[in-house]
NUKOLTOR-660522 format. One record per residue (C-alpha): residue in one letter; x, y, z. Coordinates in steps of 0.25 Angstrom, whole numbers, padded with zeros to 4 digits, always signed. Each point is the difference from the previous one (the first is absolute). Layout:
% NUKOLTOR-660522
AXYZ...
END
This chain:
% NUKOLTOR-660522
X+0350+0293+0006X-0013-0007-0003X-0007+0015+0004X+0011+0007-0009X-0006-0010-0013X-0013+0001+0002X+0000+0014+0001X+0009+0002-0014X-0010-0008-0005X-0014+0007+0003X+0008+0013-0004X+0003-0006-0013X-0013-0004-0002X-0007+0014+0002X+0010+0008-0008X-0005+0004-0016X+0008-0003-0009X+0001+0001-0016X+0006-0001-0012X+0015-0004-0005X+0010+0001+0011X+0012+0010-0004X+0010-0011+0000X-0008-0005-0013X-0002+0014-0005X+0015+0003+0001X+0004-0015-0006X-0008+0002-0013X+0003+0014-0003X+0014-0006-0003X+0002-0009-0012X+0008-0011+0005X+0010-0008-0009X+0004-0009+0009X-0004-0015-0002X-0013-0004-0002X-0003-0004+0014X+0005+0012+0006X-0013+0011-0002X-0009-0011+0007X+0010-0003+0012X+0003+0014+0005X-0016+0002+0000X-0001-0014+0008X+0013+0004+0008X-0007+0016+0003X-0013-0008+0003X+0007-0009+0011X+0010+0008+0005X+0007-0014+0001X+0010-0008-0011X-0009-0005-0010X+0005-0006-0013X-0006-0001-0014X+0001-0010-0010X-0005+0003-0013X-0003-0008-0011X+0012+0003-0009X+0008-0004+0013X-0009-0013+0002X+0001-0004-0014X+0017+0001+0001X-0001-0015+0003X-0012-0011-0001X-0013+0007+0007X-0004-0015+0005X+0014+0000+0009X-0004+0011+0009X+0012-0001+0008X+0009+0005-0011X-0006+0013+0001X-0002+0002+0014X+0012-0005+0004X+0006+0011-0008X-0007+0010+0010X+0009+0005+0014X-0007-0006+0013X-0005-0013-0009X+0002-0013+0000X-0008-0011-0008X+0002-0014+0003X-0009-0012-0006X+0000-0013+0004X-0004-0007-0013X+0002+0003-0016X-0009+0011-0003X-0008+0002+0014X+0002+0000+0014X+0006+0014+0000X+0003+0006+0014X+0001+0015+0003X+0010+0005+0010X+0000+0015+0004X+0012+0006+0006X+0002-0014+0004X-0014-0003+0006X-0006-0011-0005X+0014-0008+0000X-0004-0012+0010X-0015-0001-0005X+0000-0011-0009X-0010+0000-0011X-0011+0007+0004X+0006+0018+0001X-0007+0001+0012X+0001+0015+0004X+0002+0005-0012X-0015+0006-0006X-0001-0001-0015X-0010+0004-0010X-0005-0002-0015X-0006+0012-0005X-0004+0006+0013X-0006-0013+0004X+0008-0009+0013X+0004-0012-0005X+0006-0002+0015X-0012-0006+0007X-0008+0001+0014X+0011-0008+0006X+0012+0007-0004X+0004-0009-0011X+0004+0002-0014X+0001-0010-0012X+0007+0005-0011X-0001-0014-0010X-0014+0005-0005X+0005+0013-0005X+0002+0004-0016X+0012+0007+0002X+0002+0001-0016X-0013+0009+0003X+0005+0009+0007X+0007+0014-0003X+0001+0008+0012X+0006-0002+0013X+0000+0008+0013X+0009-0005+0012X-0002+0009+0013X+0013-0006+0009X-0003-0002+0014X-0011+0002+0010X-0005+0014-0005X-0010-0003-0009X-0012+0004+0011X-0010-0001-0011X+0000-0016-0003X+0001-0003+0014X+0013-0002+0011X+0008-0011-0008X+0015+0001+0004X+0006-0004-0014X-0008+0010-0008X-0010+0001-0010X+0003-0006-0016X-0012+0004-0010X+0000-0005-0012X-0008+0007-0012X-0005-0003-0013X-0004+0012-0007X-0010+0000-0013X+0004+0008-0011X-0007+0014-0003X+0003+0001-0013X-0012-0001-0008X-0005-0009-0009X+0003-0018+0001X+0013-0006-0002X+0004-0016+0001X+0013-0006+0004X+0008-0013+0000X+0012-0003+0009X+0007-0013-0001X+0013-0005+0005X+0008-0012+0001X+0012-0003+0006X+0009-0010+0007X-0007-0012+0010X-0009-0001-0011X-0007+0014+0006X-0013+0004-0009X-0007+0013+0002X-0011+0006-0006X-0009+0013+0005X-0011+0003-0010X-0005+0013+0004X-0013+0010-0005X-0002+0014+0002X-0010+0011-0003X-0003+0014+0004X-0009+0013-0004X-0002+0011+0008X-0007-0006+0011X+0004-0013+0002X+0013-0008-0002X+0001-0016+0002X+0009-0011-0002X+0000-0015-0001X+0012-0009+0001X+0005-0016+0000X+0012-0004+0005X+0006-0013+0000X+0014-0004+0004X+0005-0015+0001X+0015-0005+0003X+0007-0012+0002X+0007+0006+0011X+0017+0000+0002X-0001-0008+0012X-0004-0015+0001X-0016+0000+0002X-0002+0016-0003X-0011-0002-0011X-0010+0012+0002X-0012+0005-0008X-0010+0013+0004X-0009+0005-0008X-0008+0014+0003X-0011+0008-0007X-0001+0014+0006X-0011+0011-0003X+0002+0015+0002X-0009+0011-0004X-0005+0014+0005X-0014+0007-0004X-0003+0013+0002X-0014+0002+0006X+0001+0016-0001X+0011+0009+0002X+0002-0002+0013X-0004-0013+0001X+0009-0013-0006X-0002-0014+0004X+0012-0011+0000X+0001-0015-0003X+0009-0009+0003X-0001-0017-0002X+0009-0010-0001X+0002-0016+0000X+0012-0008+0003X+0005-0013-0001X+0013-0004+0006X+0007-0014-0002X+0015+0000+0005X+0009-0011+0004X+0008+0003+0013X+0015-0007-0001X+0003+0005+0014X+0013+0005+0006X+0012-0007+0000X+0014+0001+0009X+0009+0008+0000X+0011-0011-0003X-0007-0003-0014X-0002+0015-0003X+0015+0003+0000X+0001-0013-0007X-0008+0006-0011X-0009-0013+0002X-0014+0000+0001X-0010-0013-0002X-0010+0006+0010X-0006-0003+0012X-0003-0016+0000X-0011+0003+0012X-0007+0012-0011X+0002-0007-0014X-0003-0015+0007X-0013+0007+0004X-0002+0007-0013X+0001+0015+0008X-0008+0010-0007X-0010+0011+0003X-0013+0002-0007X-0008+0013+0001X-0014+0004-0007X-0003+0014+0004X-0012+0010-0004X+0002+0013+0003X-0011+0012-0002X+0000+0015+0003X-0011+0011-0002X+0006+0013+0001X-0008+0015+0002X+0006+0012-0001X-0008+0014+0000X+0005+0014+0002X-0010+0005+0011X+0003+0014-0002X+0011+0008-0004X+0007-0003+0012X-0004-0014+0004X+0003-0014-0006X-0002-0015+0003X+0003-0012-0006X-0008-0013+0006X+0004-0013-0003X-0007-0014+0002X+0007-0014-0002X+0000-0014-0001X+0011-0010+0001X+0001-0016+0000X+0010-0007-0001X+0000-0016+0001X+0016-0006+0002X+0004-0014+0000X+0014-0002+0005X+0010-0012+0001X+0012+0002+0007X+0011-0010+0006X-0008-0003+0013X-0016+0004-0002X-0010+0001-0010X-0009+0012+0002X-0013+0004-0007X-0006+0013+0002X-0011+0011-0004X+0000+0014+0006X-0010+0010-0005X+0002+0015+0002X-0011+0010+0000X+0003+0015+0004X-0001+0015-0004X+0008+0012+0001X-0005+0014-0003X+0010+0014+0000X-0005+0015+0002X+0010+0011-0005X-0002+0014+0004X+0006+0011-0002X+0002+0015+0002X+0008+0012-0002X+0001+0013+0009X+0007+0011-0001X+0015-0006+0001X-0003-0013+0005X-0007-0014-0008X-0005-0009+0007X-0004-0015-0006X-0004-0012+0009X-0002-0015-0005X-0010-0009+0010X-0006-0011-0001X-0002-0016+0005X+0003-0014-0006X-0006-0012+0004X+0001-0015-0004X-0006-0014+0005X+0007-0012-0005X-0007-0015+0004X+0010-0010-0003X-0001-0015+0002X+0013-0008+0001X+0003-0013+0000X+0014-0005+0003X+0003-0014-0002X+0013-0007+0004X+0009-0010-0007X+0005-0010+0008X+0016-0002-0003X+0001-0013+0004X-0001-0007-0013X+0011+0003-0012X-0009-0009-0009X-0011+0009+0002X+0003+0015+0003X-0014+0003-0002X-0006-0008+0011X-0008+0008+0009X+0001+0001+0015X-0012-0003+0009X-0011+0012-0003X+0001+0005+0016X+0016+0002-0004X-0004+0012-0011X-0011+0012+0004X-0013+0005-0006X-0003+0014+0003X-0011+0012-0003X+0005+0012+0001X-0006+0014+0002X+0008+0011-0002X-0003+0017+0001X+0008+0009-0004X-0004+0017+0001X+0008+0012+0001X-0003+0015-0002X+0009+0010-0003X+0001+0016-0003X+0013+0006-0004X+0002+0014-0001X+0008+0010-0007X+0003+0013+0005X+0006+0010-0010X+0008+0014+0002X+0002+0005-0016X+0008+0009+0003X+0011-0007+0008X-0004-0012-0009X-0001-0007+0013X-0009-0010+0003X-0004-0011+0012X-0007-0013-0001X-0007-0006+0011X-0007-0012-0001X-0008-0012+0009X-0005-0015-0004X-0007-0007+0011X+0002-0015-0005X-0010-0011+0007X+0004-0016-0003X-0006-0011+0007X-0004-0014-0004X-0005-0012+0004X+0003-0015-0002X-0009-0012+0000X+0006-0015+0001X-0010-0009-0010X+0007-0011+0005X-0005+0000+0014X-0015-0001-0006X-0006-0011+0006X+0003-0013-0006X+0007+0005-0011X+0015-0006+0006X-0001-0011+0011X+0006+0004+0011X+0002+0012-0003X-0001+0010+0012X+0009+0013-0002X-0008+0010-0004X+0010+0010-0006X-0010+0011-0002X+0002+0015+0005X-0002+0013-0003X+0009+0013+0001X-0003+0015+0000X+0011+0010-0001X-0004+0013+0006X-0002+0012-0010X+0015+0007-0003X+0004+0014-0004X+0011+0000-0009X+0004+0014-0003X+0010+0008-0010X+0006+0016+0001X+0007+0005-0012X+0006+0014-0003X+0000+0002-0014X+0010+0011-0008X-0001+0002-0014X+0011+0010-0008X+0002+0000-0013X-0001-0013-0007X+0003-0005+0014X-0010-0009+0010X+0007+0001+0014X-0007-0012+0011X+0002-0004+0014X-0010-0009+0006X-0005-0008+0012X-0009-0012+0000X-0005-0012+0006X-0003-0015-0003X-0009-0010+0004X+0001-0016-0005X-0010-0009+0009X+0001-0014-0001X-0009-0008-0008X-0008-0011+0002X+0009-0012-0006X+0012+0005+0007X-0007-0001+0013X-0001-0016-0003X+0012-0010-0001X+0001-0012-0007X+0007-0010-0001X+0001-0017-0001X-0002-0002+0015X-0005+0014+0005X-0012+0008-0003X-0001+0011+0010X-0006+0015+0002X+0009+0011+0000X-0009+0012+0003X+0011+0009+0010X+0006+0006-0011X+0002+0016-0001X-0001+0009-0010X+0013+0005-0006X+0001+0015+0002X+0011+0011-0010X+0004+0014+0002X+0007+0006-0012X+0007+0013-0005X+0003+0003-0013X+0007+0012-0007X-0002+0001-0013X+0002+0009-0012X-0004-0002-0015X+0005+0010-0011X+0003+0004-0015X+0014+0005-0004X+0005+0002-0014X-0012+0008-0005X-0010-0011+0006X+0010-0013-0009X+0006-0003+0014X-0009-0006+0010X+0004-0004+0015X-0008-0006+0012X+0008-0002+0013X-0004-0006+0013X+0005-0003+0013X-0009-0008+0009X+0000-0007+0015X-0011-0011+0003X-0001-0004+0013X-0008-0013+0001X-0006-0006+0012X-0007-0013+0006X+0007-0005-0015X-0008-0013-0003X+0011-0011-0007X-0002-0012-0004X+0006-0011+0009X+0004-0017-0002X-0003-0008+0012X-0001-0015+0003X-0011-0010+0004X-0001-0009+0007X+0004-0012-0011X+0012+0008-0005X-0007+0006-0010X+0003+0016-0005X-0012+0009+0001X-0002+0016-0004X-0006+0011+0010X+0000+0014+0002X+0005+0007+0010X+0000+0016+0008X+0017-0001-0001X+0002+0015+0004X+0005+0011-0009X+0008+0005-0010X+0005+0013-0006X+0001+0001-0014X+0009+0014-0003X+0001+0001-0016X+0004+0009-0013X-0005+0001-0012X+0003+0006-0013X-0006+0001-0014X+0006+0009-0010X-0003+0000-0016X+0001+0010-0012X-0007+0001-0013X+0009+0004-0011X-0011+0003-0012X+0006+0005-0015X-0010-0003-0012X+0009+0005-0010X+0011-0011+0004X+0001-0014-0004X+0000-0003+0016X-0012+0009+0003X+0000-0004+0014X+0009-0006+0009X-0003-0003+0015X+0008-0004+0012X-0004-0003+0013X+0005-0006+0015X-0008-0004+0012X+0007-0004+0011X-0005-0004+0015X+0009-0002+0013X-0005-0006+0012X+0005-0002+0014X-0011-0009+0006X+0003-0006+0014X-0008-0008+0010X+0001+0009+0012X-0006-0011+0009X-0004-0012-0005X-0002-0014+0010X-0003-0015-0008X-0002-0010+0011X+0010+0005+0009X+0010+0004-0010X+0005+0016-0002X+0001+0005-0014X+0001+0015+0005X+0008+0008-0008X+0002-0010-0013X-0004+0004-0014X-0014-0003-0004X-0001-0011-0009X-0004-0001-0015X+0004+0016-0002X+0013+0005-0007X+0007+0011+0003X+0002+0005-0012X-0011-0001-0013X+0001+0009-0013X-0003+0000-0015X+0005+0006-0012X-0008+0004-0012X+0005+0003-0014X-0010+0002-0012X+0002+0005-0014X-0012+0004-0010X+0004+0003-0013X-0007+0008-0012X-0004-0015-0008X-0005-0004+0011X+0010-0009+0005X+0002+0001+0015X+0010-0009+0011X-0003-0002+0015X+0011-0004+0008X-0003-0002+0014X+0010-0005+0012X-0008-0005+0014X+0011-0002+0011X-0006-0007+0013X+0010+0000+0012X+0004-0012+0010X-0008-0003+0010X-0003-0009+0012X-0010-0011+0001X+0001-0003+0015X-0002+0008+0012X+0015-0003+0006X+0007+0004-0014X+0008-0010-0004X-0006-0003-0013X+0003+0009-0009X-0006-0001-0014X+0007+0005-0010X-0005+0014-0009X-0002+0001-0015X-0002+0008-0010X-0010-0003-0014X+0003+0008-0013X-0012-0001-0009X+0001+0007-0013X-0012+0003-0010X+0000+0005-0015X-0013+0002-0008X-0005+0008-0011X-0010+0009+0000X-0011+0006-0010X-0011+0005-0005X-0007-0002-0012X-0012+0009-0005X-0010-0008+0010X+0009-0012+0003X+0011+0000+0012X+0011-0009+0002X+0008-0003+0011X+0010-0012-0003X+0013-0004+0010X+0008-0010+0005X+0005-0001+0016X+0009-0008+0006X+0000+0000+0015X+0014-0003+0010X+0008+0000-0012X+0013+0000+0008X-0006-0014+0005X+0002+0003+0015X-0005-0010+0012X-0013+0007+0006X-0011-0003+0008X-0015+0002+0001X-0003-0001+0013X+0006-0003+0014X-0007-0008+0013X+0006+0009+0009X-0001+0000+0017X+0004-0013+0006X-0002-0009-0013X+0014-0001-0004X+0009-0010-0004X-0010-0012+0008X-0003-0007-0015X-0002-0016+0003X+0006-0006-0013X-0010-0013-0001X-0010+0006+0009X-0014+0001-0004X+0000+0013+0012X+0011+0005-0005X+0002+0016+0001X+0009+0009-0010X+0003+0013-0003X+0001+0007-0013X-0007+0000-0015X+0010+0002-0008X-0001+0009-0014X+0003-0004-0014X+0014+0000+0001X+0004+0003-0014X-0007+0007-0012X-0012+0000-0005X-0009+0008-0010X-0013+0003-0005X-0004+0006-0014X-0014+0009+0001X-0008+0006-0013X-0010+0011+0004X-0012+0005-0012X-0009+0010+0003X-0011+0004-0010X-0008+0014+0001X-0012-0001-0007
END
């Protein structure tokens, strides 16, 4: 097999190449009157041969930009969880990422071509300006070969200057129930050879929950310059500052109750995350020849979190240094087109952690520290590298094409104990430093790829690589502090049949997707006990699940101008999974054949909107989320909902001056939800008095709520 990928791979990187691939060609010679996101997700669905989703920003602007999971959770194959009131956010992808608690390990993201997933596998999403952004791609699964072997998939997030020429200014502010403020003050200006944008956001809330005050405040900058006409440079900076209290979960007993005062052990503490981030990005793109492109980017990343939770305090700083760099070529002949994309990514993070421990023994003082030999104080050096090369094949007339792809991913870290410096902790004589190095992987993907008429026909095989990271590979705990460096690399297969079309003279848009995800070595988060009783966290090789799924998105784009109602658009996504534990052992007891925790089996969204000719426009938008269960055995079953939010604005222009004024009211029908689930091996144990106590879920805002926003936009 490993012969089999190298060879694809040397013959994809010898074959010329060239200019558009026909799948483009034949996608633009239609005028598509589908929704707004449908012309840029059958080029991203073409490209990938793989189900790949768009959000555009009319669909991210449907609901408040800054709660990201609105609009995502939308999307078939998604689900956004967030563990506090406007951060936190987890990705799950075709129900990967369900069990990893707050960090979306296995899932790659990016911010305008740029990973925001470090060298260790880890994502933090509570730096991120989501009001910002108005573009996202989702590729579901592991078939995005070109950002490296993740399981879950690859989300990358956009923010796209304007073209237009000339400068323009913009004010939007809203406010809203919790006593919620935002403001995003935002500059742009363009000529024909260079665009950039400047923009402030602030955000600030009370919070629904008791002890859920946040604040963040971003500046971003974006720009282009065009150095000749082949040549363009990119910028991309931004600072963060994150300030969020954490209420923590709760139990389930309280959450039916519809009662929620917290989590004593969090707020007793005063729980909270607070996150300063830089992030920097230079980007060159030239066009070689006629037939040959690249794209190279270098960036820079750190990030500096301070964290409270119910049993440690945690301070951290993890700079991230790294490029990335992307040839395309391509080439016709005769009946065929051939276009390849190769490249490499590579990232070093050096974080330094230090974790100290609160003791528990004292309910006068919850603050009080545990001996510093109890906690840990790491370095970390962390490498991350893969090169890829995908290949596209295409018979024009059959309209046929195949799609063979290779990343070769390369991780390995390794971890000093500070604490075991001389004199630094009397006594202290266990060194916990070790180092790991995981042997280079192949992850491959083969796609067969028809096109007729307005229609995109996939089948695909791919596979995933996750490798444990270098905090997971340590347990912590009150009485226990040990190395846990025999862990595997989890390890996917998966098909997908796909198809994405037009109907309805292009107004009717479908993608369609049937998928298995075969998952081994599947790395959970387990409890155990030490040796004082007390619960601790580890992760552990439990054995493998399949994940078997369908999804469905379908919308259509009534259009009129000579109507009052001059456009009317309805759309359903909907997702049904089957995901089972085929073998799965926790400390000698057999969970074979149960359902896999955290995952519905049934997830779908309707979508209504009006736009009328005065500029008046109504978005209604229905999210139902399915029952699950929160335990490996399957008897705790928590209960689905469904959230119908509702906005209505109006909309104008005048001369140089744009409006865009609304009101939005979200869980109207005032239904019991929550944010976030602790899933595995967690439920139902909540100590009511302990100071060690362990719960369950974060509950939602349980009844309505609403925000007024005023959006000015000057031209000059």
């Amino acid at each position: 097999m490993k012969k089999t990928l190298w060879s694809l791979a040397l013959i994809a990187s010898q074959l010329s190449i060239a200019q558009e691939q026909q799948a483009d060609k034949n996608i633009e010679q239609v005028i598509i009157k589908a929704r707004k996101k449908v012309s840029q997700e059958r080029r991203e669905f073409a490209k990938n041969a793989q189900s790949t989703e768009i959000l555009s920003d009319e669909d991210i602007n449907r609901n408040n930009p800054t709660f990201i999971e609105q609009s995502l959770s939308t999307l078939a194959g998604v689900q956004v969880d967030k563990r506090s009131n406007i951060g936190g956010q987890r990705i799950v992808l075709r129900g990967y990422g369900n069990d990893q608690k707050f960090n979306n390990w296995g899932v790659k993201m990016y911010w305008n071509n740029i990973p925001i997933t470090n060298a260790e596998g880890v994502t933090l999403l509570d730096d991120v300006d989501f009001s910002y952004i108005n573009n996202i791609e989702v590729i579901k699964g592991p078939a995005s070969t070109m950002y490296g072997g993740g399981i879950g998939g690859t989300v990358k997030f956009y923010t796209r200057t304007s073209f237009e020429k000339g400068t323009s200014i913009s004010q939007n502010t809203m406010v809203g129930s919790y006593k919620h403020f935002q403001s995003v003050t935002q500059l742009n200006t363009s000529d024909v050879n260079y665009n950039f944008n400047v923009n402030y956001g602030h955000i600030q809330t009370d919070g629904y929950r008791p002890s859920g005050n946040g604040l963040k405040n971003f500046v971003n900058i974006n720009g282009e310059y065009k150095l000749n006409r082949k040549q363009k440079i990119t910028l991309f900076a931004s600072q963060g500052y994150s300030n969020e209290k954490v209420s923590g979960q709760i139990s389930y007993q309280d959450y039916y109750a519809g009662i929620d005062n917290g989590n004593i052990n969090y707020i007793s503490k005063g729980a909270g995350s607070k996150i300063q981030s830089t992030r920097l990005g230079l980007g060159h793109v030239w066009e070689i020849n006629a037939h040959l492109k690249n794209t190279t980017t270098v960036f820079y990343s750190s990030v500096n979190h301070d964290r409270i939770a119910d049993k440690a305090f945690e301070v951290s700083t993890s700079p991230n240094i790294g490029f990335r760099t992307v040839f395309q070529h391509n080439q016709q002949w005769g009946d065929f087109t051939n276009q390849i994309d190769f490249g490499a990514e590579v990232q070093n993070s050096k974080s330094q952690i230090s974790n100290y421990r609160f003791s528990g023994t004292n309910p006068s003082n919850p603050m009080e520290m545990a001996p510093l030999s109890k906690g840990s104080y790491f370095k970390y050096n962390n490498n991350q590298s893969n090169y890829f090369a995908v290949e596209r094949l295409t018979y024009l007339p059959w309209q046929l094409t195949f799609l063979a792809g290779v990343s070769f991913n390369r991780i390995n870290y390794d971890r000093k104990d500070l604490l075991a410096y001389q004199g630094l902790v009397a006594g202290y004589n266990n060194d916990l430093s070790f180092s790991k190095d995981f042997k280079t992987v192949a992850t491959p993907h083969f796609a067969l790829q028809k096109s007729w008429k307005s229609h995109i026909f996939n089948i695909s095989y791919s596979e995933g690589y996750n490798a444990p990271t270098a905090s997971s590979a340590f347990v912590s705990g009150a009485n226990i502090n040990t190395v846990n460096d025999n862990l595997q690399a989890e390890k996917a297969k998966m098909w997908d049949v796909s198809a994405q079309g037009l109907f309805g003279n292009t107004q009717i848009d479908y993608q369609v997707s049937l998928f298995n995800i075969e998952v081994a070595n599947k790395l959970s988060q387990l409890n155990g006990t030490d040796s004082g009783g007390k619960t601790y966290s580890y992760w552990a090789n439990t054995g493998d699940q399949k994940n078997k799924g369908f999804e469905l998105s379908l919308g259509y784009n009534y259009s009129n101008p000579q109507s009052f109602i001059t456009k009317i658009v309805p759309f359903i996504n909907y997702s049904y999974y089957d995901f089972k534990y085929t073998h799965f052992n926790n400390n000698g007891t057999d969970f074979s054949g149960k359902t896999v925790v955290g995952t519905p089996k049934n997830k779908y969204t309707v979508g209504l909107d009006f736009t009328t000719k005065i500029g008046l426009y109504l978005n209604n938008t229905f999210n139902y989320l399915g029952e699950v269960y929160s335990d490996f055995g399957n008897q705790n079953l928590v209960k689905d909902f469904g959230l119908f939010n509702m906005k209505l604005g109006y909309k104008k222009s005048f001369g140089k001056y744009s409006l865009d004024a609304f009101a939005m009211g979200n869980n109207l029908t005032n239904q019991q939800n929550y944010t976030f689930l602790f899933v595995g091996n967690n439920t139902n144990d909540n100590k009511a008095g302990s100071l060690l106590s362990y719960a369950d879920v974060n509950p939602g805002p349980s009844k309505a709520n609403f925000f007024y926003g005023l959006n000015l936009k000057y031209n000059f």
